[in-house]
N, C-alpha and C positions, 0 to 999 in steps of 0.2 A: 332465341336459341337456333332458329333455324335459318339465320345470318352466317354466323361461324358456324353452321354444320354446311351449307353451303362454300364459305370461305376455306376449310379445310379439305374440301371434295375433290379425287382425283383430276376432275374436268378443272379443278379452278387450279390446283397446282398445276397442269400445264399449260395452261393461258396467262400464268404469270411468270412459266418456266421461256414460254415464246416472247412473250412483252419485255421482260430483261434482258434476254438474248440478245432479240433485236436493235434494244434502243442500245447495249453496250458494244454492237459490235458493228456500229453506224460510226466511222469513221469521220466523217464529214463531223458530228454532232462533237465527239471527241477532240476534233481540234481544235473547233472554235469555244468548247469549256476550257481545254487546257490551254490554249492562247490568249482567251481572255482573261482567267482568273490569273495567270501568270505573269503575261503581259503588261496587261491594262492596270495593275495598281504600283507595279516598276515603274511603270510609267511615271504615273502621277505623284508617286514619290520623290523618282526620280529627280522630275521637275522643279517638286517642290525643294528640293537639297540644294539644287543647283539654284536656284532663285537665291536662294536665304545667303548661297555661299557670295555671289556675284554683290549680292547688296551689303553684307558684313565688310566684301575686302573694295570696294569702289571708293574709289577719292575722285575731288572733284577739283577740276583747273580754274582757281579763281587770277585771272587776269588784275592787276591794280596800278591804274592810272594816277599817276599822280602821285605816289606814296611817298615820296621824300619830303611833301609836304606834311606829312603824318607818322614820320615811323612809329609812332607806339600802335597805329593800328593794323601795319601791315606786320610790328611784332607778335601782336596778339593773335594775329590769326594766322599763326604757322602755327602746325603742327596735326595731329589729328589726320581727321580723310581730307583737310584742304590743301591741297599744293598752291601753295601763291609763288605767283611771278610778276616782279615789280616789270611796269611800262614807262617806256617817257613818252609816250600817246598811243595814236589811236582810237579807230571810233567803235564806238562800243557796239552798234549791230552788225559791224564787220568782223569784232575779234567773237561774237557770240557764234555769228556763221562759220568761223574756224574751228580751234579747238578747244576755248574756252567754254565752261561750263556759264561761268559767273564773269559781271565787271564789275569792278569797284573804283568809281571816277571820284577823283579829292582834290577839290580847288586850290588853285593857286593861296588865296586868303585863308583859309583853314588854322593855319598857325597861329595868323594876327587873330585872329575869331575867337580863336580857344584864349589865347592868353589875356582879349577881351573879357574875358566867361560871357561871350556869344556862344550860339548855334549852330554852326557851320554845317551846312549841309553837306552829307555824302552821298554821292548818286548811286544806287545798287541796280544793275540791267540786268535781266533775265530773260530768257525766252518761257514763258508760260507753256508753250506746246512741246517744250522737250524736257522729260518725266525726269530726267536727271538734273539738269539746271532747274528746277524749282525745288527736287533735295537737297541742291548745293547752297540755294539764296536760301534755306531755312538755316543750315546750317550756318550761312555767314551772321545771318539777324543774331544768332543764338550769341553766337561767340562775341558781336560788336552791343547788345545786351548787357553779358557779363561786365564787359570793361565800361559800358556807359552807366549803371549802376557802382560799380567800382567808384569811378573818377566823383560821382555825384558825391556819394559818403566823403570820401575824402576832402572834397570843397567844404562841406557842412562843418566838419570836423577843424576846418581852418579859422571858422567864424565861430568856433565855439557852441554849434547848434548841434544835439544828438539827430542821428541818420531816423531815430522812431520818431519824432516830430512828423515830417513827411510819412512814414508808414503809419497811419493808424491801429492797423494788425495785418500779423504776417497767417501769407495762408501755405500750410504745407498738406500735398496733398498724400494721404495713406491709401495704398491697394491693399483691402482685407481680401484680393481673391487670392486662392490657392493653386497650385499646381494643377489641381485633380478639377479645379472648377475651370481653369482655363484650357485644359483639356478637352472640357465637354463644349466648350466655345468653340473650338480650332477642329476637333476631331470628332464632335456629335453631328454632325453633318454628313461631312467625307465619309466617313467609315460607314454610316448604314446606306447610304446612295449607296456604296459601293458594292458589299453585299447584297442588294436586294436586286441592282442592276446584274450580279451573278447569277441569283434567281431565274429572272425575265433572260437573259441571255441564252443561258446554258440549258433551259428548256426549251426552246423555240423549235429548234430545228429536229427534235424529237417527237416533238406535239405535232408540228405538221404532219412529220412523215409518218407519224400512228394513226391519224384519224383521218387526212385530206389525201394524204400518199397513200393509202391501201383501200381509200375510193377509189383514186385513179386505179389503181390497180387492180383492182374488183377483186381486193382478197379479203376484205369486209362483208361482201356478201358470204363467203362462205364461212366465214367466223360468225358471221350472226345466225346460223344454220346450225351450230353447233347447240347442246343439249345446256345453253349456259341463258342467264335474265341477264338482260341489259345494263342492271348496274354493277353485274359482274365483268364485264368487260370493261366499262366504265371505268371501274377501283383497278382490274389491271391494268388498264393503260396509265393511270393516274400512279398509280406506285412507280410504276418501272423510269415516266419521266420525271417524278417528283429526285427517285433512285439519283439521277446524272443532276440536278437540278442543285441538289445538295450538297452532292461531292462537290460540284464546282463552288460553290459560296465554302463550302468548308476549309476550300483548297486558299480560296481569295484569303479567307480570315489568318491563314498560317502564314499566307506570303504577308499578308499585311505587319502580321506581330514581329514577324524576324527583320520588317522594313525598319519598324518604331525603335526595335533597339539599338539598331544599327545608327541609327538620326541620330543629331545634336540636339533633340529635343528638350532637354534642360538647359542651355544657353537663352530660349526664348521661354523659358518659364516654366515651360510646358511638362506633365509627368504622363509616363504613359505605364499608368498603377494596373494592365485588369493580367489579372495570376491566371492558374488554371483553371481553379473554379470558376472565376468568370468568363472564359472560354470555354467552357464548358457548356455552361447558363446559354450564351451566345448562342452556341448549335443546337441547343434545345430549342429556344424560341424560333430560332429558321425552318425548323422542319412544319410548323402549321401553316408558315406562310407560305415554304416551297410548293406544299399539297395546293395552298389556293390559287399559286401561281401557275402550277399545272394544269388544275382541273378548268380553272379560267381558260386557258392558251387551248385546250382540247377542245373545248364549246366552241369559240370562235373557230377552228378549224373546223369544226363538225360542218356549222351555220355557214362556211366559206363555198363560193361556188367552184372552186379551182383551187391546184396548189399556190400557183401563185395569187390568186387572191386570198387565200389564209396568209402567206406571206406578207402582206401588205396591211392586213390587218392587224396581226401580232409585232411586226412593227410598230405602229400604232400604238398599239398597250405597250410597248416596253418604255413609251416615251410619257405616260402617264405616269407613274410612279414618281422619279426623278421630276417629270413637270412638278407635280403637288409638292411634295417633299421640300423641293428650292423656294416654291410661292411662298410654302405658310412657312420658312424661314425667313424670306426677304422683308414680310407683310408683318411681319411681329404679332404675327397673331396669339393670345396665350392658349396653349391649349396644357395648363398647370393641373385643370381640374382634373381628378381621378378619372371622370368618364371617358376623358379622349383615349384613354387606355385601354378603353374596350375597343375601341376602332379597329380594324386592323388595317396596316401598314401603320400607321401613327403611333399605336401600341409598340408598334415593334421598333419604330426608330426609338423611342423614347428609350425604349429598356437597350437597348443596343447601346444608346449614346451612353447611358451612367453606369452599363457593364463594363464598357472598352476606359472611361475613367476611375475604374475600381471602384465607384459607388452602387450604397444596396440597392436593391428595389422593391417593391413588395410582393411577394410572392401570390398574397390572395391575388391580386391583384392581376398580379401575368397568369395567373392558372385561366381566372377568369376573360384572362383576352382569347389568351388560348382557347378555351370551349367557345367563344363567339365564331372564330376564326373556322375551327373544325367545325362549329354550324352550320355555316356558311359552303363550306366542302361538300358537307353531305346531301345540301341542298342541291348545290350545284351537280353532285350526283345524279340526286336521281332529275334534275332535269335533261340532261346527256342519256341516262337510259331511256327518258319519253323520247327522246329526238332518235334514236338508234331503232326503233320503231316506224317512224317515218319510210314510205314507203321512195319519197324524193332524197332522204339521203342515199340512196343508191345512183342515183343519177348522176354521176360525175360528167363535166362538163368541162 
């Protein structure tokens, strides 16, 4: 009781009436929340639009050597994203170093070969190191495939032999995944990085200047003179940066939703299912991590011996989050079991990931991440109120 008879106390409403203040009329802090949250996922969408658009509309210049020796193969393979252009020579690492993507060299004997029902070889030249000539030689295999399966049926069929003889069984292959599940492949990832890198971002430069910048400024001394305990200070500083901390991931999350609608995201399969409620859900679960991302980023500034080494170090941590997150994607690690859900960051990508694809979660479940999470805060609390104590935190240097 005598927590919130404290928290309600005239001294602690204006220590958190000065802590908001400050951290919302810090300029600097302000721009780089709304530049990043605004910015930085245009960005990435951006990119990614124009990627998808560049790869949909590319055709590839398949050069063909020889092809009057073959016209049914240089028929076959018009159309589509191949442009072909019949040659009467040239060397094929010459026409690759032009503009050709692909070569398709066809021997002089090809004709008599085939009408042998020999093998005629066709030479296909690619450059391996350029990322579009190896889209283009898949595509040519694809197309010269079809018609070489084509022509085989049709021989068999001349001899009176069924084409299943050769097949022993056909294999076709079915995608049972769904829209909603390949969503959370393509967009469980991105989307909580992104948020949680709003987090770490859009608190940084709040954190410092509350705890490393009003050392320097020896305006910490006289706030610690005031009639308040240290982990009243503490939870004001931690509110008021948690305050901007939030607003910027919340900001991120809106620009992000009006990105997804706007995308062609059903052309690649993809549904981008989460409604209100589950944007809602979203901002719920961000606000225990924003408090640990604060309270975290204030400690290390406490412990920092300069502003610019708090700088340096919360750099540092914003680059942890993202590191792990990528790892235990890349590493296949499973982390299916309920328990990884108490983790926190873990917890939160999870439920982030099958929020943003419109699937449930379990609620005991995030409640209980959530209290680990807020455990973890108050802990970290009242470690910041021992340190605010310290007679060398005044010592800025």
């Amino acid at each position: 009781m005598s927590i919130f008879r404290n928290m309600r106390s005239r001294q602690m409403r204006g220590l958190l009436l000065k802590e908001f203040r400050e951290v919302w009329r810090d300029r600097r802090a302000l721009g780089i929340t709304l530049g990043f949250t605004l910015l930085f996922p245009l960005l990435m969408i951006g990119s990614g639009a124009l990627s998808y658009k560049v790869m949909s509309e590319t055709s590839f210049a398949v050069a063909v050597v020889g092809g009057e020796h073959a016209p049914l193969l240089e028929e076959q393979l018009r159309g589509g994203d191949l442009r072909i252009e019949p040659l009467q020579g040239g060397v094929p690492q010459e026409l690759l170093q032009g503009k050709y993507d692909v070569v398709l060299q066809i021997g002089k004997n090809f004709a008599e070969d085939y009408r042998d029902l020999l093998s005629p070889t066709v030479y296909l030249y690619v450059d391996s190191a350029d990322k579009s000539g190896g889209r283009g030689a898949q595509r040519v295999q694809e197309q010269l495939a079809r018609l070489q399966q084509t022509i085989m049926q049709q021989r068999l069929a001349v001899r009176g032999i069924a084409a299943q003889t050769l097949s022993p069984w056909q294999l076709e292959v079915r995608d049972v995944s769904t829209p909603s599940s390949r969503g959370v492949a393509i967009l469980g990832l991105m989307v909580p990085v992104l948020l949680i890198m709003g987090l770490m971002v859009c608190s940084t430069a709040p954190s410092i200047d509350t705890s490393a910048g009003e050392r320097e400024r020896m305006s910490v001394e006289i706030l610690l003179q005031q009639p308040l305990s240290g982990w009243q200070v503490v939870v004001a500083k931690v509110l008021a940066v948690t305050s901007i901390a939030w607003f910027g991931a919340l900001l991120s999350l809106a620009v992000l939703t009006i990105s997804f609608s706007l995308l062609p995201l059903a052309e690649i399969g993809v549904r981008f299912s989460a409604g209100l409620s589950e944007l809602i859900a979203m901002s719920i679960i961000l606000l225990p991590l924003a408090l640990l991302v604060a309270v975290l980023q204030i400690l290390l500034s406490l412990r920092s011996r300069s502003f610019k080494d708090a700088q340096v170090q919360l750099s540092i941590l914003q680059a942890l989050p993202v590191t792990l997150l990528v790892g235990l994607k890349l590493s296949n690690i499973e982390l299916d079991a309920p328990i990884w859900q108490l983790v926190p960051l873990i917890g939160q990508q999870q439920w982030l990931s099958a929020l943003m694809a419109g699937e449930p979660i379990s609620t005991r479940l995030a409640l209980a991440g959530s209290v680990v999470t807020l455990s973890l805060v108050g802990l970290c609390i009242l470690v910041g109120a021992r340190a605010l104590r310290r007679e060398s935190l005044l010592g800025a240097t």
